[in-house]
C-alpha positions as YAML, in Angstrom:
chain: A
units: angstrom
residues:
- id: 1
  name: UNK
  ca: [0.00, 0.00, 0.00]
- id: 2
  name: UNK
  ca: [1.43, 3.72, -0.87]
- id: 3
  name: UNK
  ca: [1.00, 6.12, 2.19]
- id: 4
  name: UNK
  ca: [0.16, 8.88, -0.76]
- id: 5
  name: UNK
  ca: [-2.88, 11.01, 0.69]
- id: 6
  name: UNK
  ca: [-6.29, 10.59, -0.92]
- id: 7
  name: UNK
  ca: [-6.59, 13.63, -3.49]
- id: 8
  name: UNK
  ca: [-10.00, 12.72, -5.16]
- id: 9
  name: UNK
  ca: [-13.27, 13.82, -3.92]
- id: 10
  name: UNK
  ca: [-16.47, 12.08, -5.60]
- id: 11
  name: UNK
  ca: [-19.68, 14.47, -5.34]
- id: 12
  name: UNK
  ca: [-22.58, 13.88, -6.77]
- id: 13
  name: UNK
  ca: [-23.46, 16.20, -9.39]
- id: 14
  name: UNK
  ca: [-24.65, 18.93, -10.35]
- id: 15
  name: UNK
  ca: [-22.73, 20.89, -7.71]
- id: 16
  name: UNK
  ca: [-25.28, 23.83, -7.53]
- id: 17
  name: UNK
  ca: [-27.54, 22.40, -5.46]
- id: 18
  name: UNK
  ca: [-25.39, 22.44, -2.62]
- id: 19
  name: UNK
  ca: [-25.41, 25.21, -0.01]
- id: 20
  name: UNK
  ca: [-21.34, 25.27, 0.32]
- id: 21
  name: UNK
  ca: [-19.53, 26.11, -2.54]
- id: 22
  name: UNK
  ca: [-18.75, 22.62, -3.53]
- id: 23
  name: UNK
  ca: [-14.97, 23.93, -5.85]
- id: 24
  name: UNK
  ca: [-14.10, 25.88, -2.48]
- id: 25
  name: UNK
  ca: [-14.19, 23.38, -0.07]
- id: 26
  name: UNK
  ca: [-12.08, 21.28, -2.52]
- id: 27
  name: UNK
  ca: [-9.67, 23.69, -2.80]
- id: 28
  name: UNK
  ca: [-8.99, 24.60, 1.43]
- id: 29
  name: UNK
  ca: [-9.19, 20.58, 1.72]
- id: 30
  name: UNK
  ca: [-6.73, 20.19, -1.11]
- id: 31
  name: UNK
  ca: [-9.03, 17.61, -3.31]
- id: 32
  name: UNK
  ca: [-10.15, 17.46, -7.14]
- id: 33
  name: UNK
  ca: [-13.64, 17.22, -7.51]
- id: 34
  name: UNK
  ca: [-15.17, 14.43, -9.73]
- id: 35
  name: UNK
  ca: [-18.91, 13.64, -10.15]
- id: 36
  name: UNK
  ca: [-19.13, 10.29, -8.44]
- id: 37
  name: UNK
  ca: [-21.70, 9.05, -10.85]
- id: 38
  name: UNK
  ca: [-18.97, 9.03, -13.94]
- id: 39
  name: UNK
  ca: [-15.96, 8.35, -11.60]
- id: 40
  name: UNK
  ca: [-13.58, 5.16, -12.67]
- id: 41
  name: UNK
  ca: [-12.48, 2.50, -10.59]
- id: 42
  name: UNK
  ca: [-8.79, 4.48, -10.12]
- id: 43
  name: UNK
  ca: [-10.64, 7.25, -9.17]
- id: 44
  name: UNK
  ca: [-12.94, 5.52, -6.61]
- id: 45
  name: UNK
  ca: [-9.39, 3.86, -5.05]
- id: 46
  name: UNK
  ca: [-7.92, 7.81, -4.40]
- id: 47
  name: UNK
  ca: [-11.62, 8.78, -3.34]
- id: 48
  name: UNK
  ca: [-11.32, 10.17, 0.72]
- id: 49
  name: UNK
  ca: [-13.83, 8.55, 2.57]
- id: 50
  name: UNK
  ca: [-16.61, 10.52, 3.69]
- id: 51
  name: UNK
  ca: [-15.32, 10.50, 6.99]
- id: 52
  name: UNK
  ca: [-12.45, 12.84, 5.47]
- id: 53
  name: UNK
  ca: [-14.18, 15.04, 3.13]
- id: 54
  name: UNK
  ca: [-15.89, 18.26, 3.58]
- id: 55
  name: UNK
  ca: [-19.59, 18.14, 4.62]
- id: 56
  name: UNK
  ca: [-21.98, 19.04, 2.10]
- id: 57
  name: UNK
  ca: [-25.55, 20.62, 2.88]
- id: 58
  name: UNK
  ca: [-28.13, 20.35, -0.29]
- id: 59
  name: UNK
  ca: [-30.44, 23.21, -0.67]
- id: 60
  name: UNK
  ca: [-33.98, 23.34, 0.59]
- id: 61
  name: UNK
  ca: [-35.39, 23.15, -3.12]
- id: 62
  name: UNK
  ca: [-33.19, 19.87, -3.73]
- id: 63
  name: UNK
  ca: [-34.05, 17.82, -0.86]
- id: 64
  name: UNK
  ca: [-36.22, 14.67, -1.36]
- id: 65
  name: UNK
  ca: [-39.58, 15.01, -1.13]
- id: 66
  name: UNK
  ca: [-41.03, 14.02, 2.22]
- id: 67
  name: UNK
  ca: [-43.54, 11.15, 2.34]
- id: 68
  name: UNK
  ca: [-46.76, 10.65, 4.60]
- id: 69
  name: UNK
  ca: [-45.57, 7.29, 6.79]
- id: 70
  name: UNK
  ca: [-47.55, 4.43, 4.88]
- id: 71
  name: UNK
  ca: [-49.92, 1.88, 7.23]
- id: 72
  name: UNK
  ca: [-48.06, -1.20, 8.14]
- id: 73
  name: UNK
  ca: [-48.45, -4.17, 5.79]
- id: 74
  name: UNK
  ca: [-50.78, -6.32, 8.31]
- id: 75
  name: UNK
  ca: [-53.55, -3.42, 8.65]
- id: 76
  name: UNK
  ca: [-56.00, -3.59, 6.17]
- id: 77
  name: UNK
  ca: [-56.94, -0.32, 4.00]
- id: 78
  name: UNK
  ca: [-59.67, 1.90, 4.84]
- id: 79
  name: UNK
  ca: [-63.11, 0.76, 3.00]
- id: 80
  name: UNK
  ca: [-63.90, 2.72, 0.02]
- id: 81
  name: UNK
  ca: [-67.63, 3.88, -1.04]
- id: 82
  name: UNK
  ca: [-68.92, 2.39, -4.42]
- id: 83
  name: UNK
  ca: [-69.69, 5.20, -6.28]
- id: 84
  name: UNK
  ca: [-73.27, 5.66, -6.78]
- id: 85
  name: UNK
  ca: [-75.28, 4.34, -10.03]
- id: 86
  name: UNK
  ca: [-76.27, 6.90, -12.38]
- id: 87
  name: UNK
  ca: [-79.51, 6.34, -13.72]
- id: 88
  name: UNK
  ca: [-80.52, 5.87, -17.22]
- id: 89
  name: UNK
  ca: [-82.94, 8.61, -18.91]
- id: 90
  name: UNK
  ca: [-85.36, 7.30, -21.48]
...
């Protein structure tokens, strides 16, 4: 094993939906950035491990939607109402 520092940071891209600015941090920390989606198996060896790398805070209008909690599996769903018969005009 080489005791060479990790230089390569994977983020996932694009970088503008992070609150920090994503080429700064790199730069104070000393990394490249590379978008971790496209990154090659070199790259992912020299990757720091998120443990080392700067934190990264997306934006309010990029975070994942939040979902009502769903009913557990065993309960059975709420009845529905038929919906009523029309009736037919001669």
């Amino acid at each position: 094993m080489s005791d060479k520092k990790p230089t390569v940071w994977l983020v996932e891209h694009p970088t503008h939906r992070f609150v920090e600015d994503v080429k700064a941090a790199a730069r104070k920390a000393g990394l490249i950035v590379i978008d971790a989606a496209v990154a090659s198996d070199a790259d992912r060896a020299e990757a720091v491990g998120a443990d080392e790398a700067p934190t990264l805070t997306l934006k309010p209008e990029f975070q994942p939607a939040k979902t009502e909690p769903q009913a557990p599996a065993d309960e059975a769903p709420p009845e529905q109402k038929p919906a009523p018969k029309q009736r037919k005009e001669s």
